[in-house]
C-alpha positions, 0 to 999 in steps of 0.5 A: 121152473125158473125161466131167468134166474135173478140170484147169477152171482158170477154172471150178473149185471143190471139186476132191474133193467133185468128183470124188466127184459124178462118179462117182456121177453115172458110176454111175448113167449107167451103170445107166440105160443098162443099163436102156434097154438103150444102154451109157452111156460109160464114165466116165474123169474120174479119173486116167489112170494108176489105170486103166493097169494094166488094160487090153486088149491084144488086136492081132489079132481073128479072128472066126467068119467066119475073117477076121482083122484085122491092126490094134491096134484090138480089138472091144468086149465085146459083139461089135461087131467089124471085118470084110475087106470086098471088099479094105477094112475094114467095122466091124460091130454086135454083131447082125452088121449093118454099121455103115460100110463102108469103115471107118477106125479112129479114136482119140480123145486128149487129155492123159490119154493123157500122152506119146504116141509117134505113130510107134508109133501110125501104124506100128500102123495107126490111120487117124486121131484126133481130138485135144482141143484145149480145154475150157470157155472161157479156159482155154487148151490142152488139155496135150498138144493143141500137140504132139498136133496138131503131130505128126499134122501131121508125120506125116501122119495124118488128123485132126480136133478136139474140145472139152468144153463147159460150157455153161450158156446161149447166150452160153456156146456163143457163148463157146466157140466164139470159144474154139476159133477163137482155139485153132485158128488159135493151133495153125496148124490151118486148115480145109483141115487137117482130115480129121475135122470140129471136133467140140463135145463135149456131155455131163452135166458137174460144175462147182461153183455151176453146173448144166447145162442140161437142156432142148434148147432151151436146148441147141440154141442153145447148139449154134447159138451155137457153130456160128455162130463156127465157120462165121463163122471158116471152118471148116465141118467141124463136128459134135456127139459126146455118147452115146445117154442124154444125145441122148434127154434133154437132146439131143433136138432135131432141130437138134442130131441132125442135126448129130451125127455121132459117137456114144458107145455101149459097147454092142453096136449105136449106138443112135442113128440117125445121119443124117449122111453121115459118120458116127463110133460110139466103141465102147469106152473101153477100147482099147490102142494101140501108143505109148499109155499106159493106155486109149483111145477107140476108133471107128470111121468111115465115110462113110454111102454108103461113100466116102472120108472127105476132108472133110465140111461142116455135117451131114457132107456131102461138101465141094465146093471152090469158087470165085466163082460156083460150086456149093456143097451144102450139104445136105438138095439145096440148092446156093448159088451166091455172086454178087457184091455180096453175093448168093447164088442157093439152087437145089433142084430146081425150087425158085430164091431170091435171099438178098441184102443186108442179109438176107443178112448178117443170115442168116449172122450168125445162124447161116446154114444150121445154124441158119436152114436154106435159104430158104423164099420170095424177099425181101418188102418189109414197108414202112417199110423192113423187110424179112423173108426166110422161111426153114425154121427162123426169119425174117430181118427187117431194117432198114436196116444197123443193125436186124438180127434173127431169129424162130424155131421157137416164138416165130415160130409165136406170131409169126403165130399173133397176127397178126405184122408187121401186128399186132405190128410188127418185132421190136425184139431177138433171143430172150431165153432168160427160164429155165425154159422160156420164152423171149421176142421184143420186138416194136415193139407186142408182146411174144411169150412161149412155153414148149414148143410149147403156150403161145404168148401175147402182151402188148401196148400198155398192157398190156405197158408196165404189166407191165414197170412192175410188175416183168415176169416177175421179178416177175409171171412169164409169162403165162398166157393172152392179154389179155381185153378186160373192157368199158368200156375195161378189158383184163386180162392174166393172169399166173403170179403176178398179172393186169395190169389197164388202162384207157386210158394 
C-alpha cells in the first residue's frame, strides 16, 4: 500500500522536496519499528517501476511440515506462511501460531501496479483484492480503480475498497467520506457488492503547509466523521487498515481499534491485537503475482471463528439481511429492531430501549452505533422540551426537530462532574476541537473545557461572557482551574494566560 502518495492534485506542493521527506520519514518508520520489534510497512511512495526489477517470484512454498501450497502467494522473510488445514488454507505466524483459519489470499492495488491482467490473477488463484479508489478529497479516481473495480466485477472476484486519507481535523474526514460515497456510487459500487468492507487507509502522510494529527482524539473523530457519511449512504462494511506503529501512537483509541480490521505488519506475527470478527493482516509489500507488474501487498484474510468471509458490518461482524421489523446485530449482543414511525427496539440480553424520534435522528446522524455506541437507558424528559438519551459513548439531547446535539467521552464526564442538565443547561452546539488537546462544549449556562482525561473545567455566566469578551482562548487560553468565588461579589477565573475577574453584570 502507498504510504504518501505522489499524484495530491488538490493538495500538492514541493513535489521533490516531498519525495525526500518521504523517505526519510520511511527510513525512520522503519528503525523504530525495529526497535519495538514490529516491522513498519514498507515505504513505496516512489515509482512503481524503480522497484520492478527486484522482486519475488516464489509460486509454490513447501514448508517443513511437507505441506505444499499451490498459490502465487508467497510467505514473508520472517517465516510467517500458508498452511493445508483439513481440506482449506490456514495462514500461519512466523512462531508457528495460526493466524486465521479458512484463510483467503488478498491483494491490495492501486495504479501503481500500472495495467493489470485480471484474468492471469484470478487463474493464479488469488481469492480477492481491495482496490484504491481515491486519495484525500476532490481528487477523483484513483488511475486505474474504474477499470480495477470493473474488472473484478466481470470476473467475479470478491473485493473490497480503499482509500488514503489526509485528514488533519473532523471536518476532513467528514469530507472524505462524502468523497467516497460520491466515488463509489459514480463507479456503480453498491453495498451488496462488496465481499471486503470499505476500508480508511489512516497512516503518517506528507503534504506541504500541513501536518497530521497526532493526537487520537483528533483521530477518532476524524474516523467517526468518516464512518458517519458511509453509514448514512448505506454502506455498512467498513473498516480501518494502518500498521502497528502508527495504531500505538497516533491511533491508540479504543474507538478507532475496535474498528480495525486490517493490519500492516512486515514482520513475523501482527503485532496488534485484532478484535474484529473479520480480521486482515497484510504481511509483506513485496509479493508477485501473476498478471501484475512490479510488487504487490499481500495479505491474508479470515473470518475470526473461522467462517466464510460474505459480508461483514461495522466492526466485522457478520452481516444479517434484514427486513422491516426484523433483527439486526450489530455488535458487542446487541440486536435493533426497526419499528415504524421512526422507532428502533435495542435488546441484549435482559437489557430492552426504546431509541425514537428526534433522538433517534439526532443519534444516527451523529455517527449512530460507531461512534455513540448502544443505549444505556430509555428516553428522559429534561423539561422545557428537552430530551437526553444516554447512550455508551456520548449523550444525545434534543429539542424540538431543530436543536439536535451530542456530548461524549470527556466532555460529557466534566458535563456531570459540574453539575450538568441542572447546572449548565443543554448544550447549545456540538464539540469544538479548540487545538492542542483541548476541546469545548457550549452549553446554555456554561461552557465545558477539557484536554486529556485530567482537566475538566468549566466557565460560566459573568464569568464566561467577559472571557469571550477579552479575547477567549485565542487570546486568554484554556482554563486552568474552576472559578473562585473571592468574596464581596468578586469571582475569579483562572486561565493559561490571564485570570477573568467579575463583580455583578
Amino acid at each position: 500500500m502507498v504510504v504518501a502518495d505522489k499524484h495530491v492534485k488538490n493538495m500538492s506542493g514541493g513535489l521533490v522536496g516531498q519525495i525526500i521527506v518521504r523517505v526519510l520519514a520511511g527510513l525512520a518508520s522503519i528503525a523504530t519499528a525495529f526497535t519495538m520489534n514490529v516491522v513498519a510497512p514498507k515505504q513505496t511512495s516512489l515509482p512503481t517501476g524503480a522497484l520492478k526489477n527486484n522482486v519475488a517470484n516464489t509460486i509454490v512454498q513447501p514448508h517443513t511440515s511437507g505441506v505444499v501450497r499451490q498459490t502465487s502467494l508467497s510467505e514473508n522473510e520472517y517465516g510467517a506462511h500458508w498452511e493445508d488445514s483439513d481440506g482449506s488454507s490456514a495462514f500461519i505466524d512466523g512462531n508457528g501460531d495460526e493466524f486465521v483459519k479458512n484463510a483467503k489470499g488478498v491483494i491490495d492495488v492501486s495504479e501503481h501496479q500500472h495495467l493489470i491482467d485480471w484474468d492471469a490473477v484470478k487463474d493464479s488463484g488469488i481469492d480477492g483484492a481491495i482496490i484504491r479508489i481515491s486519495y484525500g478529497w476532490g481528487n477523483g479516481y484513483d488511475k486505474q480503480a474504474l477499470r480495477n473495480i470493473s474488472e473484478c466485477k466481470r470476473l467475479g472476484i470478491p473485493f473490497g475498497i480503499y482509500m488514503y486519507s489526509y485528514a488533519e481535523k473532523p471536518e476532513d474526514g467528514a469530507a472524505e467520506g462524502a468523497d467516497i460515497v460520491s466515488l463509489l456510487k459514480g463507479a456503480g459500487v453498491d453495498p451488496e457488492d462488496l465481499t471486503y468492507p470499505v476500508y480508511y487507509d489512516l497512516e503518517r502522510w506528507s503534504w506541504s503547509g500541513h501536518k497530521p494529527p497526532t493526537s487520537p482524539y483528533v483521530y477518532q473523530d476524524i474516523v467517526a466523521s468518516w464512518w458517519n457519511q458511509l453509514v448514512s449512504a448505506g454502506y455498512h462494511k467498513l473498516g480501518v487498515y494502518s500498521y502497528t506503529n502508527y495504531l500505538r501512537g497516533p491511533l491508540n483509541s479504543q474507538y478507532i481499534h475496535e474498528r480495525t480490521s486490517w493490519v500492516a505488519s512486515y514482520g513475523s506475527r501482527v503485532g496488534f491485537p485484532i478484535s474484529t470478527a473479520l480480521r486482515g493482516w497484510q504481511y509483506t509489500s513485496s509479493g508477485s503475482v501473476n498478471g501484475i507488474e512490479g510488487r504487490v501487498d499481500l495479505n491474508a484474510f479470515g473470518m475470526a471463528d473461522g467462517g466464510e468471509i460474505n459480508g461483514v458490518s461495522e466492526f466485522g461482524n457478520t452481516i444479517t439481511n434484514t427486513s422491516a421489523n426484523s433483527s439486526q446485530d450489530v455488535g458487542d449482543g446487541w440486536k435493533v429492531s426497526k419499528k415504524a414511525n421512526r422507532r428502533d427496539l435495542w435488546t441484549n440480553g435482559d437489557k430492552s430501549f426504546i431509541l425514537q424520534y428526534e433522538l433517534r435522528d439526532s443519534y444516527y446522524s451523529h455517527g449512530g452505533y460507531a461512534r455513540l455506541g448502544a443505549p444505556v437507558a430509555d428516553e428522559e424528559n429534561l423539561g422545557g422540551g428537552w430530551w437526553r438519551q444516554r447512550c455508551k459513548n456520548g449523550d444525545v439531547i434534543t429539542q424540538g426537530r431543530d436543536k439536535k446535539y451530542v456530548i461524549q467521552y470527556e466532555l460529557r464526564d466534566s458535563y456531570y462532574k459540574h453539575g450538568g442538565f441542572t447546572r449548565l443547561g443543554a448544550p447549545i452546539a456540538d464539540e469544538e476541537n479548540l487545538g492542542g488537546g483541548w476541546w469545548r462544549q457550549h452549553c446554555k449556562n456554561g461552557d465545558v473545557f477539557t484536554q486529556g482525561r485530567d482537566k475538566k473545567y468549566v466557565i460560566q455566566y459573568e464569568l464566561r461572557d467577559s472571557y469571550y469578551k477579552h479575547g477567549s482562548y485565542s487570546r486568554l487560553g484554556s482554563p486552568i482551574s474552576d472559578e473562585e468565588n473571592m468574596g464581596g461579589g468578586w469571582w475569579r477565573q483562572r486561565c493559561k494566560n490571564g485570570d477573568v475577574w467579575t463583580q455583578g453584570k
